[in-house]
C-alpha positions as CSV (number, residue, x, y, z in Angstrom):
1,X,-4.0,45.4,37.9
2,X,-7.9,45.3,36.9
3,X,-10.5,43.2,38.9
4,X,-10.8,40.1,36.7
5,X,-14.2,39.5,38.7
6,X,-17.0,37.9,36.7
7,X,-20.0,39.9,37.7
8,X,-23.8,39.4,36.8
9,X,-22.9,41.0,33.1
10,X,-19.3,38.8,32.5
11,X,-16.2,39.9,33.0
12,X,-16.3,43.6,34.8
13,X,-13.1,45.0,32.8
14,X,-14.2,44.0,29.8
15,X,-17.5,45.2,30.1
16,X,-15.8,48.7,31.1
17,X,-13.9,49.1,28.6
18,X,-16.5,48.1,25.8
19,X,-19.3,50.8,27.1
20,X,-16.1,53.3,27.3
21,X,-15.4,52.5,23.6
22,X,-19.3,52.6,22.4
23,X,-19.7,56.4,24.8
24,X,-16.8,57.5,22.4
25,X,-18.2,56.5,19.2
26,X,-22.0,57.8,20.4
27,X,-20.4,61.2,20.7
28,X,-20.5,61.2,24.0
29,X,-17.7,62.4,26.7
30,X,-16.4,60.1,29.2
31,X,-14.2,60.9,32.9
32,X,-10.7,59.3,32.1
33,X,-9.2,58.9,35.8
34,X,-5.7,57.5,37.5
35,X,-4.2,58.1,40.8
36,X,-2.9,61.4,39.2
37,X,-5.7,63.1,37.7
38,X,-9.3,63.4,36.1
39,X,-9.7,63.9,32.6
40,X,-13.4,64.7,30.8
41,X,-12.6,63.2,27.2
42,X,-14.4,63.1,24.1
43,X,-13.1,61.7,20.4
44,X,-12.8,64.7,18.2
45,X,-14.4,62.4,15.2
46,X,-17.6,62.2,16.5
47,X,-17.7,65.3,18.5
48,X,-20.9,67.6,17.9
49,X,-22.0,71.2,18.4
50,X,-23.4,70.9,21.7
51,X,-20.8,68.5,23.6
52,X,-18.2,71.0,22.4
53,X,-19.9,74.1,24.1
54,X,-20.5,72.0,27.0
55,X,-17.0,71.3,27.0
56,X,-16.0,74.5,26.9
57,X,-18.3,75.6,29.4
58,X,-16.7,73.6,31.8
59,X,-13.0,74.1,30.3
60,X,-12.0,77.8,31.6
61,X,-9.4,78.0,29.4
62,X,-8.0,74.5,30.2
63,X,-9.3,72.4,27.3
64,X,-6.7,70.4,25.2
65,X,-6.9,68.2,21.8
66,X,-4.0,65.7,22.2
67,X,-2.5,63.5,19.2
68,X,-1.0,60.6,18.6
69,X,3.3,61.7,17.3
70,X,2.2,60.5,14.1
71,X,-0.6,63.1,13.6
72,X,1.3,66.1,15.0
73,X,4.1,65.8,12.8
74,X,1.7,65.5,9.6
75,X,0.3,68.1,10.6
76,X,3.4,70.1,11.1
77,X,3.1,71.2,14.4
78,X,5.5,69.1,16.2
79,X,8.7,67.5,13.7
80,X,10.3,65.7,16.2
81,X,7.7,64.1,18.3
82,X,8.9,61.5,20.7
83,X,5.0,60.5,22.0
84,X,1.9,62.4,22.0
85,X,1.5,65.7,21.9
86,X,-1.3,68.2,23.7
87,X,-2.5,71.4,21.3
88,X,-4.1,74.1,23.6
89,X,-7.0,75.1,22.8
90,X,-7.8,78.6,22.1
91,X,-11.4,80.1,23.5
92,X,-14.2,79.8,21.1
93,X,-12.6,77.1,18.9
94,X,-15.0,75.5,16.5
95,X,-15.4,72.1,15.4
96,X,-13.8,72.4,11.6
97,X,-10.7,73.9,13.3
98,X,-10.6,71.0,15.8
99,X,-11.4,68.3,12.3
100,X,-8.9,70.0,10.5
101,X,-6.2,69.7,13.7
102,X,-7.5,65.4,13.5
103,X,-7.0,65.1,9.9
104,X,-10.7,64.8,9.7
105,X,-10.6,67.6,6.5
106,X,-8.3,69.0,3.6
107,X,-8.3,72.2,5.5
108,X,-4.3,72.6,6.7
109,X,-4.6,73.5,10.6
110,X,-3.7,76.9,11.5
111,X,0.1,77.2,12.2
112,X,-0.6,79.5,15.0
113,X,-0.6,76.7,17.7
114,X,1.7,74.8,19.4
115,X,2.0,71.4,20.8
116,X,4.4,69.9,23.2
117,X,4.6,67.1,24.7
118,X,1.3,65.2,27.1
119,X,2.3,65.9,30.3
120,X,3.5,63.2,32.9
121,X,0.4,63.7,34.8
122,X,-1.8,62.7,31.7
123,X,0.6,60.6,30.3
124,X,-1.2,57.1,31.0
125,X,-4.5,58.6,30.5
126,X,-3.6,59.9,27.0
127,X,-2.4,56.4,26.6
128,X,-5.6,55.1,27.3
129,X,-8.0,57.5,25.3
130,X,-5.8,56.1,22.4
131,X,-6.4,52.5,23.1
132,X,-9.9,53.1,23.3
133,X,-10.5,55.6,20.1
134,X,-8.7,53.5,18.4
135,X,-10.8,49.8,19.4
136,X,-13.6,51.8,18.4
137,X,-11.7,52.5,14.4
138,X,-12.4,56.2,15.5
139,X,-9.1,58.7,14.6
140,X,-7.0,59.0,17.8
141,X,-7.4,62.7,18.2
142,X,-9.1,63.7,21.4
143,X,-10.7,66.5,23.3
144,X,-9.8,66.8,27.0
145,X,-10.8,69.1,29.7
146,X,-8.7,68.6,33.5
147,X,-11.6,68.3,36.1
148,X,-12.6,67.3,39.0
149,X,-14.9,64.7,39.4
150,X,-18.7,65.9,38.3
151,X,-21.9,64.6,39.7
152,X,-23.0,64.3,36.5
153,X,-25.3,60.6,36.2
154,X,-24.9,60.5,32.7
155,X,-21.5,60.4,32.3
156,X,-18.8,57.3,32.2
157,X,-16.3,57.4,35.0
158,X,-13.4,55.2,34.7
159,X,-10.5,54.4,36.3
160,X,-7.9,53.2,33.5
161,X,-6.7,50.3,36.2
162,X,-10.3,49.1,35.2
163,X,-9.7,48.8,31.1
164,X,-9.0,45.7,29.9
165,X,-6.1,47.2,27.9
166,X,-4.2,46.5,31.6
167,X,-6.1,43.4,32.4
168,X,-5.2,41.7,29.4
169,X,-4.0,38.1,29.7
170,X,0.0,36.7,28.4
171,X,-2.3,34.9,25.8
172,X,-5.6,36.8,24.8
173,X,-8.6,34.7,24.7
174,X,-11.3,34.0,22.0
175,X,-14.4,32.6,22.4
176,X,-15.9,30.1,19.7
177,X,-19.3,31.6,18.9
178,X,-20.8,29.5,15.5
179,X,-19.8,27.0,12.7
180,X,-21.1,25.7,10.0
181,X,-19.7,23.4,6.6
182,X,-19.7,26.2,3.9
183,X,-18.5,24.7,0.5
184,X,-16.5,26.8,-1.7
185,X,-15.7,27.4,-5.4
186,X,-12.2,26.1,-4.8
187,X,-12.8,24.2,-1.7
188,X,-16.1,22.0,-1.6
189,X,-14.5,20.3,1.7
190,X,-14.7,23.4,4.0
191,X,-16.0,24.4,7.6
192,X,-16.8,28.6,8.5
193,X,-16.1,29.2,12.8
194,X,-16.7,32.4,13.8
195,X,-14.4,33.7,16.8
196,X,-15.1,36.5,18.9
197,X,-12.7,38.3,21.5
198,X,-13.8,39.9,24.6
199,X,-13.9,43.3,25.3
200,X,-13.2,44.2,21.3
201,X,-16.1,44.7,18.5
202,X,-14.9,42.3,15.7
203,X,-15.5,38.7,14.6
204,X,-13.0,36.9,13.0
205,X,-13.5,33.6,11.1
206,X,-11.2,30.5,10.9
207,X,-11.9,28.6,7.3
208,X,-10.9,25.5,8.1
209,X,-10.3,23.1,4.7
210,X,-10.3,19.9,4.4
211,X,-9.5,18.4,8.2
212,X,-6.0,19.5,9.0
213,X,-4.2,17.2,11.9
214,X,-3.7,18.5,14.9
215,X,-0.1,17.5,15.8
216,X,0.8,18.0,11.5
217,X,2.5,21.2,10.0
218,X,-0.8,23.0,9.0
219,X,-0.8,25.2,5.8
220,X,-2.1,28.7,7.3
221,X,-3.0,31.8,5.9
222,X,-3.2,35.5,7.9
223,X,-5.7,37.3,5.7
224,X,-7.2,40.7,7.0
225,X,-10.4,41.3,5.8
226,X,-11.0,44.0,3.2
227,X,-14.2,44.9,1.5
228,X,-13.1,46.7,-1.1
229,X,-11.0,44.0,-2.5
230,X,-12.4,40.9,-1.4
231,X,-15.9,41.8,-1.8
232,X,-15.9,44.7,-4.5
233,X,-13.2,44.2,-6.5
234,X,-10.6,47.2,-6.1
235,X,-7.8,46.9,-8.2
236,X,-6.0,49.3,-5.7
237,X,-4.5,46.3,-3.6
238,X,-4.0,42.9,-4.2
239,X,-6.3,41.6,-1.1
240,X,-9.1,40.0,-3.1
241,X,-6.4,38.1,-5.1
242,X,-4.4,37.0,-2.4
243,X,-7.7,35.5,-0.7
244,X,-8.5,33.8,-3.6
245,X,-5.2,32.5,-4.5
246,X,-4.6,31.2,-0.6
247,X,-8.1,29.5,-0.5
248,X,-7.1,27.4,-3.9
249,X,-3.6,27.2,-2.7
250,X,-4.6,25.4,0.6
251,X,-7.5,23.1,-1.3
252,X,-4.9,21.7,-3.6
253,X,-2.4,20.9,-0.6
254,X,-5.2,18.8,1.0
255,X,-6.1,21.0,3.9
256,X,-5.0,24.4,6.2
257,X,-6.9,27.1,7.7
258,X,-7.3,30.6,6.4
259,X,-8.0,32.8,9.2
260,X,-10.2,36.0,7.6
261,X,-9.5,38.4,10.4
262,X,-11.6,42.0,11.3
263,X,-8.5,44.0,10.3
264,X,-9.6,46.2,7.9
265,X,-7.0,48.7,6.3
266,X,-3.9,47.2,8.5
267,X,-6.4,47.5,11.5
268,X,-7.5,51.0,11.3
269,X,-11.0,50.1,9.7
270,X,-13.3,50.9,6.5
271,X,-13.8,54.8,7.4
272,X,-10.3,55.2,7.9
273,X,-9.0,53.2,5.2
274,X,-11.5,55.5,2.7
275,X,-10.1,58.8,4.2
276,X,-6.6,56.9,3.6
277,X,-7.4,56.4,-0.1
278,X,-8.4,59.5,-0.6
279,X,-4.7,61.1,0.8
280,X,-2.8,58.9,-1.5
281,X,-5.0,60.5,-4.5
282,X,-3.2,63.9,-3.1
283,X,-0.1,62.2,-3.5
284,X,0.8,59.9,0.2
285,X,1.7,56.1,-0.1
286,X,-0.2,54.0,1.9
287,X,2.1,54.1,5.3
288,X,2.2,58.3,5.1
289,X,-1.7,58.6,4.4
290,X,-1.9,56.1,8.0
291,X,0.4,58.3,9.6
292,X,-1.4,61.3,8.3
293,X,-4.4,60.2,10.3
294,X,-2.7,59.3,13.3
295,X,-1.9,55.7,13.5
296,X,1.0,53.7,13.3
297,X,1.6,52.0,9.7
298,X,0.7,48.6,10.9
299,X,-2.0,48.9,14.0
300,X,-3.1,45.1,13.7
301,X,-2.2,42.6,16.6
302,X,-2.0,38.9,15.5
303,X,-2.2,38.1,19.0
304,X,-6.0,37.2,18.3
305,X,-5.0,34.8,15.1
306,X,-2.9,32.7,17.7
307,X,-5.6,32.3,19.9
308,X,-7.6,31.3,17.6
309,X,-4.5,28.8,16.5
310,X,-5.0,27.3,19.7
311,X,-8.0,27.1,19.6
312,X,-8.2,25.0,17.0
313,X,-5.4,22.9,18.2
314,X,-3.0,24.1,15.9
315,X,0.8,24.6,17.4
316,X,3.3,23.9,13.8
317,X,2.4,25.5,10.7
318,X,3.4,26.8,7.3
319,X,2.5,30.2,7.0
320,X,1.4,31.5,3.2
321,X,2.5,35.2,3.7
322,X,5.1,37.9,2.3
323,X,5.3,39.5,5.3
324,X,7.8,38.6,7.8
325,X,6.5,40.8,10.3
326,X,3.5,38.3,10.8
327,X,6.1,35.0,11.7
328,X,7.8,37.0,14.3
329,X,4.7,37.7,15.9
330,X,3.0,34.7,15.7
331,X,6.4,32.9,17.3
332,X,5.7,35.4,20.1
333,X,2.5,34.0,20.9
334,X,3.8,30.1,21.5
335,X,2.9,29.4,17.5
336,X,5.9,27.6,15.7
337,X,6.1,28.7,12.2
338,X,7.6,25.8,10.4
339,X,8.3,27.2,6.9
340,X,7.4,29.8,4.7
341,X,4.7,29.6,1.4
342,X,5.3,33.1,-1.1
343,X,1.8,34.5,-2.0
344,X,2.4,36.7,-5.1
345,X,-0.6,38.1,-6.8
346,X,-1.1,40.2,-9.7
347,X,0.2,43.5,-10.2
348,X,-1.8,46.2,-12.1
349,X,-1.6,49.8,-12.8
350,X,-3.7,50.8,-9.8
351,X,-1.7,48.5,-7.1
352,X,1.4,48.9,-8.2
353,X,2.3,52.2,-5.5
354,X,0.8,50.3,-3.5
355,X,2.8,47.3,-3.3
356,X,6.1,48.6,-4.0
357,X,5.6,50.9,-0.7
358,X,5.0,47.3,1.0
359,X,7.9,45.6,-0.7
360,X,10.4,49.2,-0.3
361,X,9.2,50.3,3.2
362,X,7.1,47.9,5.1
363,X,9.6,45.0,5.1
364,X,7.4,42.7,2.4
365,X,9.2,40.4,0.8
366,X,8.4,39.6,-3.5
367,X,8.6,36.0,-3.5
């Protein structure tokens, strides 16, 4: 397990992991290493022209772009895959072969290659490049090169014992960072607080209305933040409504918290949600364009929304949701959910794919 030692900079792991994550999304390469083996690593997404030669400098015919199972079977070159697979790399590959292998283009990768399975030997490093790319709302498609360790000062060396993706506690941890009373067009009586997590880039706010009672059942709301419908407008899902309905919802009951949590497109973020939209103009539903990507259809973790529960001294509450799969895991983390409150907004002719893939294949319920 990873050193949970405070140094001068806070807590070591999480500061690890959170300059691993930023390396990734700077374009840089970091040294991925176990007891097993040493991995250079570099997120396809972000990759540019002179990393990759580098890279392949150093590679001697051993450089690899590994992929989540979801990706490699979208992408038809593995139909059955049990985890993630590893694509050899031929000599002299190019960066729009290696975007078009991450779902990162239209273009339809070359059927040429072949994947199998990440080897046992990488197998907990590939893990770990996932978890990272993916904190860091980049595509989980990676470049890797097998090396031995480089005296190389600008590079990241890391042993994945030191991540906090295997430091992480039973119950994760937020820290309260601001508040402030915020009225509201259909809740005057209403405080903002502003939660952060450690070791992870987002912020997630608790609107607390009215003053719930600590030992009561609390009217709560999951909502996962989406700029496109709560800020914009979109009529392609029903987010904005569902905010606005759960806000005047909980003002007329008296008082309840609405957590607004840094989820963006079921937790894969704004650049991946766009490239999402764009594949279910060619024809996916919204779990399928996910998938095309690489990620699971639901990535979020309401393990932060029950810390943030506790935080607040809420244990009992009634949650406003359609989606059972939130209850079950907010009972996982020590958060009894008393009773149920529908949420049905309105459905249009942009939304209604949309929500009928939720209703026929994610488990939602219509009432």
């Amino acid at each position: 397990m990873a050193s949970t030692h405070e140094g001068i900079n806070g807590h070591l792991a999480a500061l690890t992991t959170e300059r691993a994550v930023e390396e990734l999304r700077r374009g840089r390469s970091i040294q991925l290493h176990d007891d097993r083996c040493s991995l250079l690593v570099a997120a396809v997404e972000t990759l540019e022209p002179p990393l990759l030669a580098s890279l392949q400098g150093l590679a001697n015919d051993r450089m690899r772009l590994i992929m989540t199972a979801q990706r490699a079977q979208a992408a038809d070159l593995a139909h059955a895959a049990a985890g993630p697979v590893s694509v050899q790399m031929p000599r002299g590959t190019n960066l729009d072969t290696l975007r078009s292998l991450a779902g990162l283009t239209a273009q339809h990768p070359s059927r040429t290659l072949t994947a199998e399975p990440v080897s046992a030997d990488n197998a907990a490093i590939a893990s770990t490049a996932f978890r990272l790319a993916k904190l860091g709302r980049l595509v989980p498609a990676l470049l890797v090169v097998e090396t031995e360790a480089l005296d190389d000062p600008g590079l990241l060396k890391v042993h994945c014992k030191d991540l906090i993706e295997h430091a992480e506690p039973e119950r994760q941890t937020v820290e309260l960072v601001s508040r402030a009373r915020v009225p509201l067009v259909d809740a005057i009586d209403c405080e903002v607080v502003l939660f952060r997590r450690r070791g992870e880039l987002g912020q997630h706010l608790a609107i607390v209305i009215g003053t719930p009672a600590p030992h009561a059942v609390v009217p709560v709301r999951l909502h996962s933040a989406c700029l496109t419908g709560d800020v914009l407008g979109s009529l392609r899902c029903d987010c904005g409504d569902q905010l606005k309905r759960a806000i005047n919802r909980i003002g007329c009951l008296g008082s309840g918290v609405l957590l607004y949590l840094d989820q963006e497109g079921r937790g894969i973020g704004l650049a991946n949600k766009l490239r999402a939209y764009a594949l279910q103009d060619a024809g996916l539903d919204t779990l399928d364009a996910d998938e095309h990507l690489g990620f699971l259809p639901d990535e979020r973790d309401y393990g932060v929304a029950a810390a943030v529960l506790h935080e607040l001294g809420i244990r009992r509450i009634r949650l406003m949701t359609n989606n059972p799969a939130k209850i079950h895991a907010l009972e996982r983390h020590g958060i009894e959910v008393a009773g149920r409150l529908p949420l049905v907004a309105t459905v249009n002719a942009y939304n209604q794919r949309y929500l009928k893939a939720k209703l026929d294949r994610a488990g939602h319920l219509d009432e």
